[in-house]
N, C-alpha and C positions, 0 to 999 in steps of 0.2 A: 453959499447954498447949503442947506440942510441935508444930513441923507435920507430924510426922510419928502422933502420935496425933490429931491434927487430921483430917488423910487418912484416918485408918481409921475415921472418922464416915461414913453414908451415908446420904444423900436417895434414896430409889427406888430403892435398891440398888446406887448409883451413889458414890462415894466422894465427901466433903462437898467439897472442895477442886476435883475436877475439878467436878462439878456447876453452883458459882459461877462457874467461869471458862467453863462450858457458856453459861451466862446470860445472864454477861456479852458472851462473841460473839455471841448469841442477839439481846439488844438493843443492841449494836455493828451490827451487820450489815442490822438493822432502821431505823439512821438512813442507812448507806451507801447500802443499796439505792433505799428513799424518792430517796432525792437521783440515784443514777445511774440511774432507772426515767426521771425526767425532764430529764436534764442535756441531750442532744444538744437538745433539743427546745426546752429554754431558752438553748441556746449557738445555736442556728437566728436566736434572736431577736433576739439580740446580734449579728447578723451573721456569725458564724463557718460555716468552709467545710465538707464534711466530711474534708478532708483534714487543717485545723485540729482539727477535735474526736477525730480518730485520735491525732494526736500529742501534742494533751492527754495522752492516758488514756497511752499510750506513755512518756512521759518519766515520767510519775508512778510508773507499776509498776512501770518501771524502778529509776527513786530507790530506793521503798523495797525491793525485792531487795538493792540493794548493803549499803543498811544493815543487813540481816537477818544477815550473817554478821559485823559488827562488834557489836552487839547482843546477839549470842550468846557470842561471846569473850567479849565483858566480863563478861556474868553469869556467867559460870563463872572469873573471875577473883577477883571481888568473894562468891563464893558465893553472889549474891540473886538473885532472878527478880523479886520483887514491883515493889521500885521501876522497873524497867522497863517490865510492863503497868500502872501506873500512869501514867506517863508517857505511855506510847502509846496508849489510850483515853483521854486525855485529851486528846491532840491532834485524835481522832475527835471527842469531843464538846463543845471549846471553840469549834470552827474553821468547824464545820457550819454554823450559824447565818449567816455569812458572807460564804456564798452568796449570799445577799441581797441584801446590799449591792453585789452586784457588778455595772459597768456594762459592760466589755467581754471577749473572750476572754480575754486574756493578765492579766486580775486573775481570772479563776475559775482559769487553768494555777498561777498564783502559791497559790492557798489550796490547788488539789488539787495541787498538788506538795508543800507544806507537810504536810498532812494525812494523805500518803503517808509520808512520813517517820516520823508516828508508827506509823503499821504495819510498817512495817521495824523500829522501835527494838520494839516488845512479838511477834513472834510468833517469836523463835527461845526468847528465854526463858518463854514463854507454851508451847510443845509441851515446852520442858524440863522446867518445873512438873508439865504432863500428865504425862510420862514417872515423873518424880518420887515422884508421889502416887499412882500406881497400883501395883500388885502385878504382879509380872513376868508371870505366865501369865495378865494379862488386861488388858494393854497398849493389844492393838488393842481389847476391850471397848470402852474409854476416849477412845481414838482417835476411833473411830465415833461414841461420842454427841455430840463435840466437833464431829464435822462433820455431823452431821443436827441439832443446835444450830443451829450455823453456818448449813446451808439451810432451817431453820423462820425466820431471820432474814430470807432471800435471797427467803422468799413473802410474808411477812406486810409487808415494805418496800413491795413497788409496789399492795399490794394497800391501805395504808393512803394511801398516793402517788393511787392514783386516787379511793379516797374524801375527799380532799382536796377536789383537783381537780373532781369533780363538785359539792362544796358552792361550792367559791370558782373557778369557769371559767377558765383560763385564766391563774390566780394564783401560777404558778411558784415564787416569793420566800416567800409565805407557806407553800409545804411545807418549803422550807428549815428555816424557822423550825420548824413542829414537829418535823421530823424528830431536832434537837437534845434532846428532852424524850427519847425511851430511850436515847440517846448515853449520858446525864447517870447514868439512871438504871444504865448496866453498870457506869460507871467507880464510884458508889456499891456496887455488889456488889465489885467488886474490894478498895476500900479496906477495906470492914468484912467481910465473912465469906471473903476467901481468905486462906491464911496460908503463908507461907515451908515451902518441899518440900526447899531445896539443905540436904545437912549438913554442917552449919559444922566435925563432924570430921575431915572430908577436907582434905587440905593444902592449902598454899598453890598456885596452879595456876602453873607457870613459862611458860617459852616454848614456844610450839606448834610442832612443826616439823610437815612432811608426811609422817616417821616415824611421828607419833601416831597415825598411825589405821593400820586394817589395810587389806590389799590388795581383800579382800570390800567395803570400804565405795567404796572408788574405782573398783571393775568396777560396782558397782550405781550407782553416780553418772553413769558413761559412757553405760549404760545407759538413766537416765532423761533425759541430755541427749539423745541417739536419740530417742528417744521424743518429748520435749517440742518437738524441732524440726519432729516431724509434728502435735503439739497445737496447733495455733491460737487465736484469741479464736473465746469463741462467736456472737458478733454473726456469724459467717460463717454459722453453722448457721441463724439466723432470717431472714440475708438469702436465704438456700435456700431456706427454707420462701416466701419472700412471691414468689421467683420461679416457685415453682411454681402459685402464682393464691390461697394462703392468703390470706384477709383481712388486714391489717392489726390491727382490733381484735381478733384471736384470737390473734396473734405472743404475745403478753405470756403467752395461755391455756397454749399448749402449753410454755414455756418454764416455767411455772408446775410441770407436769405432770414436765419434768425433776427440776426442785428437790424434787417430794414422791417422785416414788421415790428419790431420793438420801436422805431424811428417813428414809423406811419403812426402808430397809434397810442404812444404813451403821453400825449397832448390830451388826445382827447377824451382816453382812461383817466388823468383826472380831474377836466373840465366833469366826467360823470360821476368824481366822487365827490366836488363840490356841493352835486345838486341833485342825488342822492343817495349819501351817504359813504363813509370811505369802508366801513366794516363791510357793507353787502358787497362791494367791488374785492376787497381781498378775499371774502369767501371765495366769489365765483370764481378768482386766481387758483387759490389752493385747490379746487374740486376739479379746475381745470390742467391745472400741475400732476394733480392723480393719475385723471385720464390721460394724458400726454406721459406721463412714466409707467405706466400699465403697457400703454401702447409701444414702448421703445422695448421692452422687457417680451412682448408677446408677439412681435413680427419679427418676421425677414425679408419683407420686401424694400424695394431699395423706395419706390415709387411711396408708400406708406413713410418712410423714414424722413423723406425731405419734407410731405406734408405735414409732421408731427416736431420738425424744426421751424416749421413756418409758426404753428401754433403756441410751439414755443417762445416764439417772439412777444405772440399776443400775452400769457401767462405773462412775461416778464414787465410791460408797458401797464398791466394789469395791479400789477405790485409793488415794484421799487418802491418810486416815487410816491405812492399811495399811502405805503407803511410810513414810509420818514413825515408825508403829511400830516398822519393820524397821528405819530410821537408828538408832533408840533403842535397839535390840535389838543391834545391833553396835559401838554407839560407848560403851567406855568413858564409863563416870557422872559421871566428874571431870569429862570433855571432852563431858558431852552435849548441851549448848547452842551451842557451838560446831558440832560435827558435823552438829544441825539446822537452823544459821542457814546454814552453806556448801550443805545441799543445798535450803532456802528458797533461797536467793539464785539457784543456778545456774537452778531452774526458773523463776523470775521473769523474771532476765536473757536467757531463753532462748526464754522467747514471744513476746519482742519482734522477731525474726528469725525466728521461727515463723510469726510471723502478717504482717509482710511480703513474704514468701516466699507465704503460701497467696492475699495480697491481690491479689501481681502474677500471680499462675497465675490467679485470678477473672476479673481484670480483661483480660488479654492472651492469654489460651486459651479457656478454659469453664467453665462453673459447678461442671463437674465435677474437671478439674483437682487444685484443692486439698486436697479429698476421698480421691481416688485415691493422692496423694501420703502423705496425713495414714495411710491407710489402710497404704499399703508400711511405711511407716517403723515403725510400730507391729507389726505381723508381724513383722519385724527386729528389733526390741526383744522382743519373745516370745519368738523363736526363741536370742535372747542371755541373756538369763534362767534358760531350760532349762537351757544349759549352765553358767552360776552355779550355779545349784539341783544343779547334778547334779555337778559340782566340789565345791562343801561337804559334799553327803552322803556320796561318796568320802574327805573329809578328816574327817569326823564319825567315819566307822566305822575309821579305824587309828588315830585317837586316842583 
């Protein structure tokens, strides 16, 4: 069987190929989370600062961004996607375990830098696949289950992390340890039920110049670096929340509350940029990213804070999946892993000066600060957008 008749197999309506690799992030992301639900907490205990435990996560995300765009070239070199998420779920689920064993800071920086790498090497050819296997006018469909996938992984993680933890107190090492058991089990869906999307009748891929792409892809790349340098880590948004008197034990609640409206509704976010349009959808993201970071930056009510996490959810269902649609949707098919690994990469590389930038406005201004900032820049990004969108439909109608 072809993987191209492979694709046109569907589970729930849902094309058999995307599906599995739905899954697989599904329970990929379920051994991640587990483990970063409690890493500060076990890096506390090992001594480490919290300026140590920033620059952990920093250098690792960083890592694997750069490799995202090498990772992509290749696979559209070689024509395969597979063996690369293979590779890179299996460095999720061989590595995790690990943890364990670990006695000081700089041997968990050493595994989570390693283990980042694998994430770099599987998600440019991993959205290629997506792209791949799905039917052009329902892209972002595809997109979207991939990322309410994705955060059905990002709840069920801390959620099975504190059932752990309440059977075995205070037993860090031992979550580790199962956390690796749905690592195991995605890399398992990957090797048996997904199957090769690239086709092998496309030519050999030569050299990539900065010619290859068009001019539309490099104004919306500009665009989301704008953008991304007002998106910060979210750990800013919960440290708001617990400055404004939230419990402690309820942080993990409302952050939960994020992750299911991103679940609900990143399906049908882009079942609506299939049908119309993916540009007017990530506008109304960015304007609504505004609003939502105006608002964390200008209240203190607690009651205000968890609605403004809920809507946060919608924002994100709103965009992920949307953007990597729209790269897919502009990037020549030969080059389409390529084209997703350079705008992986930039936004990777790009939060890491984003969230430096919102850390030292926290820290040396106000709580609000960072907020107000994240907030401009994303208006700016909207208002750049507009004029993209409005440029291509000008060039749509005289050609």
């Amino acid at each position: 069987m072809s993987g191209d008749e492979h694709s046109k197999k569907k589970i729930m309506g849902i094309e058999k190929n995307i599906f599995f690799v739905g899954l697989t992030s599904f329970l990929t992301d379920t051994t991640t989370k587990m483990i970063y639900a409690i890493m500060p907490l076990f890096l506390m205990t090992l001594g480490a600062s919290k300026t140590e435990i920033s620059l952990i996560e920093g250098v690792a995300e960083s890592t694997a961004s750069l490799i995202k765009a090498l990772s992509g070239w290749w696979s559209d070199k070689i024509r395969k996607n597979k063996p690369f998420m293979i590779i890179g779920y299996a460095f999720t689920a061989m590595l995790s375990p690990l943890f364990a064993l670990a006695a000081t800071p700089l041997q968990v920086l050493m595994i989570r830098f390693t283990e980042r790498i694998g994430k770099g090497i599987r998600t440019a050819p991993r959205d290629s696949l997506i792209a791949s296997s799905s039917e052009e006018d329902a892209r972002g469909r595809s997109f979207g289950f991939h990322k309410a996938m994705d955060n059905s992984g990002a709840i069920i993680g801390p959620l099975v992390a504190a059932g752990v933890l309440l059977m075995f107190p205070g037993d860090y090492r031992r979550v580790f340890m199962f956390a690796a058991i749905p690592g195991l089990l995605g890399m398992a869906s990957i090797i048996f039920f997904v199957k090769e999307a690239k086709s092998k009748r496309l030519p050999p891929l030569g050299r990539i110049t900065l010619k290859d792409f068009p001019r539309r892809y490099y104004a919306f790349l500009a665009i989301v670096f704008i953008f991304t340098l007002g998106n910060s880590t979210d750990a800013l948004l919960l440290v708001k929340a617990s400055d404004i008197g939230i419990e402690a034990a309820f942080i993990p609640v409302i952050y939960l509350i994020f992750n299911s409206v991103s679940v609900v509704f990143a399906v049908p976010a882009g079942v609506i940029s299939d049908r119309f349009g993916r540009e007017r959808l990530i506008i109304l993201g960015y304007l609504l990213y505004s609003a939502i970071y105006f608002g964390f930056g200008w209240t203190s009510s607690k009651l205000t804070v968890v609605m403004l996490f809920a809507l946060y959810g919608l924002y994100s269902a709103a965009t992920d999946g949307v953007q990597k649609a729209l790269v897919a949707d502009i990037v020549d098919k030969e080059k389409r892993g390529t084209g997703l690994g350079i705008y992986n990469c930039l936004v990777g590389v790009t939060l890491l000066p984003a969230s430096l930038v919102a850390g030292f406005l926290y820290d040396n201004i106000n709580n609000r600060a960072p907020f107000y900032y994240g907030s401009m820049l994303a208006f700016v990004s909207a208002v750049l957008m507009i004029f993209l969108y409005r440029k291509n439909l000008r060039h749509a109608r005289k050609s």
